[in-house]
N, C-alpha and C positions, 0 to 999 in steps of 0.2 A: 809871219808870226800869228797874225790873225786868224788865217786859215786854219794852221796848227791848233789852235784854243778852238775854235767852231766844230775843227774836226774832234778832239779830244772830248768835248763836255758832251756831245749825243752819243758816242759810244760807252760814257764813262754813266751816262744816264741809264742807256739801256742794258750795262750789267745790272745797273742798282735795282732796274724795275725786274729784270730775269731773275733775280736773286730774291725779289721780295714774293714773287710769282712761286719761285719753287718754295720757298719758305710758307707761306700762303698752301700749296700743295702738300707738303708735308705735315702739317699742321691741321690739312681738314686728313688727312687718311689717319691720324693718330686720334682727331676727336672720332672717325668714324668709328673707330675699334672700341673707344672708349663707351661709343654709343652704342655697339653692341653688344657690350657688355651689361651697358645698364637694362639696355632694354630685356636683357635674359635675365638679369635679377628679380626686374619688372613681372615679367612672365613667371617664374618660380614663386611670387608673391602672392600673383593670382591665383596660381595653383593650389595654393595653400586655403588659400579662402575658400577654394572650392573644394577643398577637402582631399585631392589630389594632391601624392606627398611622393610622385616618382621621379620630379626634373631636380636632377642635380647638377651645378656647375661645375665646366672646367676652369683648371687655376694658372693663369698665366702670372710666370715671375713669383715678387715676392715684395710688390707695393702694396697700395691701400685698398684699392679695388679688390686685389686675390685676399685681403686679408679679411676684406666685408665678405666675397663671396665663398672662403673657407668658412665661416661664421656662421652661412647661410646651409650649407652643407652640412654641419653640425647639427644643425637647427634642425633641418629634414630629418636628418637621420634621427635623432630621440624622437622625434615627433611619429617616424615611422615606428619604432618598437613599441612606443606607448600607445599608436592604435590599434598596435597587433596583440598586447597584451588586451587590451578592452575588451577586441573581436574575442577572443581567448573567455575572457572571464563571462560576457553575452551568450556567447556559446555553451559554456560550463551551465552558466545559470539556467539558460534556456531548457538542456537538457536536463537538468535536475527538475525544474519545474512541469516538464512535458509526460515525468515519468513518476512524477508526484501522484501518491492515492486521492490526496487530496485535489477536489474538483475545483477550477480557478478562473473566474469568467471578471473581463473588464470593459465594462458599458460605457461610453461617452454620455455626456449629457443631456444630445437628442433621440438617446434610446439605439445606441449601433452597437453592437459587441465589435469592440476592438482587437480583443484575445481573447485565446480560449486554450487551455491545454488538452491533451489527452484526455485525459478522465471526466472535464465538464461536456465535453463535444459524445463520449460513450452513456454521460448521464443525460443530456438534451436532443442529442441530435441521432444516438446509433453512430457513431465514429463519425457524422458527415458532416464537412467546416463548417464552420459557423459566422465567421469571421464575415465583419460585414451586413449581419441578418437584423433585422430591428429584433429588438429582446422583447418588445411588449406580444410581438406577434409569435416570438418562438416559446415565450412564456403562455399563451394559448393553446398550446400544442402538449404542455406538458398536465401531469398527472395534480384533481386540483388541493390535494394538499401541499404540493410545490407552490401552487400558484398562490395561495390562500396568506405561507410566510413569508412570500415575499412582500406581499402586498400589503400587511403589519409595517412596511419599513422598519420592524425590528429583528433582531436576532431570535433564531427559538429553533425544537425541531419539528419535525415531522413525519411522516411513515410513508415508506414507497413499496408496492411491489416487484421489487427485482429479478432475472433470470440467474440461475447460479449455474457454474462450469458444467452439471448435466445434463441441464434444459431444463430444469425446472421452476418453479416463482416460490420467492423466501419474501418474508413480510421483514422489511430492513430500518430500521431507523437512523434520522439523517440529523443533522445540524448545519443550519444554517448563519452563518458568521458575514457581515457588512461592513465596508469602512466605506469615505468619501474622503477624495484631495483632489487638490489643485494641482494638472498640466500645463505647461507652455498657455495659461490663460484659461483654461476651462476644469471645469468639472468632473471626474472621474468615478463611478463607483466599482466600487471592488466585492466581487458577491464569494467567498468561500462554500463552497458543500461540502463535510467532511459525515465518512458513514461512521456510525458509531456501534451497529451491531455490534461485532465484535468483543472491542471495551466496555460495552453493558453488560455483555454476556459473561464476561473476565471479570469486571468487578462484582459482578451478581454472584458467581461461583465464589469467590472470596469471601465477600459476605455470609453466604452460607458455609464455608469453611472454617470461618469465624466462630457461628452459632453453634456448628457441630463441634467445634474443640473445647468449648466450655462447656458443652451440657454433657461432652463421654468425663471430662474430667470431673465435673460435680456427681454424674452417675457412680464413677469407677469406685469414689472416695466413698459413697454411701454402699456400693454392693461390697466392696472389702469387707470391713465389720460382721454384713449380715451373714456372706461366706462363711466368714469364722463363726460366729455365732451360731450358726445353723449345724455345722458340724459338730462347734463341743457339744450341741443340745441333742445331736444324736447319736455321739456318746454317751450320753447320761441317760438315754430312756431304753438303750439294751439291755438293761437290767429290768428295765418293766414289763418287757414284754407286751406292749402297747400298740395294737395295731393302727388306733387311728391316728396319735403320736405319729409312728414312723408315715402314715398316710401326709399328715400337714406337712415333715420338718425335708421328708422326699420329693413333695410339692413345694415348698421355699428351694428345695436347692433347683431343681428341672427352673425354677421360673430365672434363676440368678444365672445360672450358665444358659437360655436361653438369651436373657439381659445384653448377658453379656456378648455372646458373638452376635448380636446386632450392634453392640456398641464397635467393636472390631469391622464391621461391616462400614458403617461410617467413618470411623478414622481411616480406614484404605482410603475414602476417599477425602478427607481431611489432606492426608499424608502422602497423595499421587508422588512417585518419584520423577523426575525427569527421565525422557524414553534415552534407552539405550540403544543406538540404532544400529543396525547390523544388513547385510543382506540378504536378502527373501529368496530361499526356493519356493515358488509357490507350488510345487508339484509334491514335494515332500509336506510342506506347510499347510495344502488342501487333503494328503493322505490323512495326517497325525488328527485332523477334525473331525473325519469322518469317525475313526475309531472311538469320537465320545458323543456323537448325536448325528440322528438321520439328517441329510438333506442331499438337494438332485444340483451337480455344477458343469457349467460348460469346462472342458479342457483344455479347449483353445485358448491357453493364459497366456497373459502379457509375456513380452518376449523383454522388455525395458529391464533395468536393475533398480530393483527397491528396495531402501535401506529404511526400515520401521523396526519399531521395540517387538519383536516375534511374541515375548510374554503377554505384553499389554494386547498388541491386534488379538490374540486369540482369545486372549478374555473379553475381547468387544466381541466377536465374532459366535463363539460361545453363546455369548447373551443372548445377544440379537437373535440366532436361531432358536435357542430355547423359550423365549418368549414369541416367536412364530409358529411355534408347538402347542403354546397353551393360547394361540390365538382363535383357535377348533379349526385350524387350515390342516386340512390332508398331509401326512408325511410327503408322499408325490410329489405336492405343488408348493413345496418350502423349495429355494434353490436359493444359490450364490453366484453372485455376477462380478467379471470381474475385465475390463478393459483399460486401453491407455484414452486417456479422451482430455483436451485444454492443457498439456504439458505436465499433466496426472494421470494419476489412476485413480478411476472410478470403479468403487468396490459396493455392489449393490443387494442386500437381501432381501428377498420378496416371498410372499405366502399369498394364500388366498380365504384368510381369516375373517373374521369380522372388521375387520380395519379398527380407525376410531374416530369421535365423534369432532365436533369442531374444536368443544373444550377440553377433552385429553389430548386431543393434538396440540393446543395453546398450552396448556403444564406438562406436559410429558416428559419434558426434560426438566423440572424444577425437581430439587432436591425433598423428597418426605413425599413427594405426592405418588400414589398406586391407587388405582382400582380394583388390584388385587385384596383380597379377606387378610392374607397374611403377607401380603406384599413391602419391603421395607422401603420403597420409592425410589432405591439409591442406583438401581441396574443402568437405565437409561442415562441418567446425569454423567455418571462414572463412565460410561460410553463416549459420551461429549466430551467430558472432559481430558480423556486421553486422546481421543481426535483432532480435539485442538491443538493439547501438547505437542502434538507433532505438526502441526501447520494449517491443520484441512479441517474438514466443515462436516455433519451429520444432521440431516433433515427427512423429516418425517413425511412421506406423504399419501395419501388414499390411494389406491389404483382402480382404474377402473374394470368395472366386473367384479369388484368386493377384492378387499386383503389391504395388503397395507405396505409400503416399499421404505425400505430406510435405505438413505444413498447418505454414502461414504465418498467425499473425494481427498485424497493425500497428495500433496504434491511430489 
């Protein structure tokens, strides 16, 4: 009996320890899983911090673990669409701003340009990056009325001279716009250039559109009456037989219908329509010119399609030549130019006249101004003014060896 009990209790011992042993073994291979679960949660956490939003969990079952790392999964995924919407809206901005007129330069506070778009990098550098450059030293390089406002630290503008899509240099006026804020701890300044030709030139044309619609309407209202008046009064002196009578009342009228189609002259340009644009034969459109004034054209026309107001071009066109006429240039050496150049066309008239001087070049284009005797100042403005209408630009410039060039470019 004894033996029995001796023998029964060490094998009764060592199922219990075999049994505690597999249990023990089962028990670490189920924390192992469990352990590598967390450690991948672990890992997808780091991921996150570092901005990396690619590792997502497998989901075993349908406990607590799958139900934190379903959670987790969720979590990636909005996290992924919201920085692909960001990238998205970065990108949009970016490109709006790269393709912005307006010139955009952003300086750190130990003087580095940190940004630069487009149009700053074409105004400082000739297209070449800039990014990175000390501004005090790239600000050395530039023209010094550039340098002069910035150095104000205040807003104002200034005058550049720029190259325009022909090659030529236009005298340009600029504005210059500054803000300072706070980044991640430092100091940013933010320098805007924006050109403002243009809208000087637009509100200046307004303004004198202004002054010409009040003084033909205060004209108009006093020539009416004198009209009449002048007529019934030469009704009433054919019965007199009066020659100097009819001398004075036939001088009041000649001076009133003179009056008047100069007032007509200015409201045309009061009143410019918007262009109606159509498309250009220039081979037809250079014949119909010729048949109302001399001048010498290459043939070789643009091969492109140009949609322009056919009425308005030829009343610029017209002009231009005619005033190359009475510039004392040779019929000969009047000609019209006409190529594709900068994603336009460059439409160029040239003479070989007396050109002009610094200061009829500076007003040539203002409205009332002529150094013509009986010149009404309105040809050249009214030139401008429809060139603009359509998009493009008209600039005056000397040539060398005497004459004078007016470039036309249209986009």
């Amino acid at each position: 009996m004894l033996n029995g009990v001796l023998l029964y209790f060490p094998f009764s011992l060592l199922t219990f320890l075999v049994s505690i042993l597999i249990t023990i073994v089962i028990i670490s291979f189920g924390f192992r899983g469990i352990n590598k679960r967390f450690m991948a949660l672990e890992t997808g956490l780091l991921n996150i911090k570092d901005n990396e939003l690619s590792t997502v969990l497998p989901l075993h079952g349908n406990d607590e673990i799958t139900r934190l790392e379903r959670t987790y999964n969720q979590a990636v995924d909005k996290l992924r669409r919201e920085k692909q919407s960001i990238y998205q809206r970065e990108l949009l901005l970016d490109t709006v701003i790269q393709n912005s007129p307006l010139a955009m330069l952003l300086v750190s506070d130990d003087q580095h340009v940190i940004y630069s778009n487009f149009a700053a990098r074409q105004l400082l550098s000739k297209g070449c990056d800039i990014e990175g450059a000390n501004f005090d030293e790239l600000l050395n390089q530039q023209d010094k009325s550039l340098q002069q406002v910035v150095e104000t630290q205040r807003d104002g503008l200034f005058n550049l001279s720029m190259p325009t899509p022909d090659g030529e240099e236009e005298l340009q006026t600029w504005l210059l716009s500054r803000g300072k804020f706070e980044l991640n701890g430092m100091y940013h300044h933010l320098y805007l250039f924006k050109q403002l030709t243009r809208e000087l030139n637009r509100q200046e044309v307004a303004v004198w559109k202004k002054v010409i619609r009040v003084i033909s309407h205060e004209l108009n209202n006093s020539l009416a009456p004198i009209s009449s008046m002048t007529h019934s009064g030469q009704l009433l002196i054919k019965a007199l037989n009066n020659n100097k009578l009819d001398l004075i009342f036939n001088t009041i009228e000649e001076r009133v219908q003179h009056l008047s189609q100069f007032i007509k002259g200015y409201a045309r340009f009061a009143k410019l329509p918007l262009p109606r644009r159509e498309k250009v034969n220039w081979q037809m459109f250079m014949q119909t010119l010729l048949q109302q004034v001399e001048f010498e054209w290459d043939e070789n026309l643009p091969t492109n399609n140009s949609y322009l107001d056919l009425a308005q071009l030829h009343q610029v066109l017209l002009n231009l030549i005619k005033n190359a006429h009475e510039s004392g240039s040779k019929p000969c050496a009047i000609s019209v130019r006409l190529r594709t150049i900068n994603n336009g066309l460059q439409l160029d008239v040239l003479d070989r006249g007396e050109g002009m001087s610094d200061d009829v070049l500076k007003n040539a284009l203002l409205p009332f101004y002529s150094t013509k005797a009986t010149g009404s100042g309105i040809g050249l403005p009214l030139c401008r003014e429809i060139i603009e209408a359509h998009d493009g630009f008209l600039n005056l410039v000397n040539r060398k060896g005497g004459g004078l060039k007016v470039a036309i470019w249209l986009p």
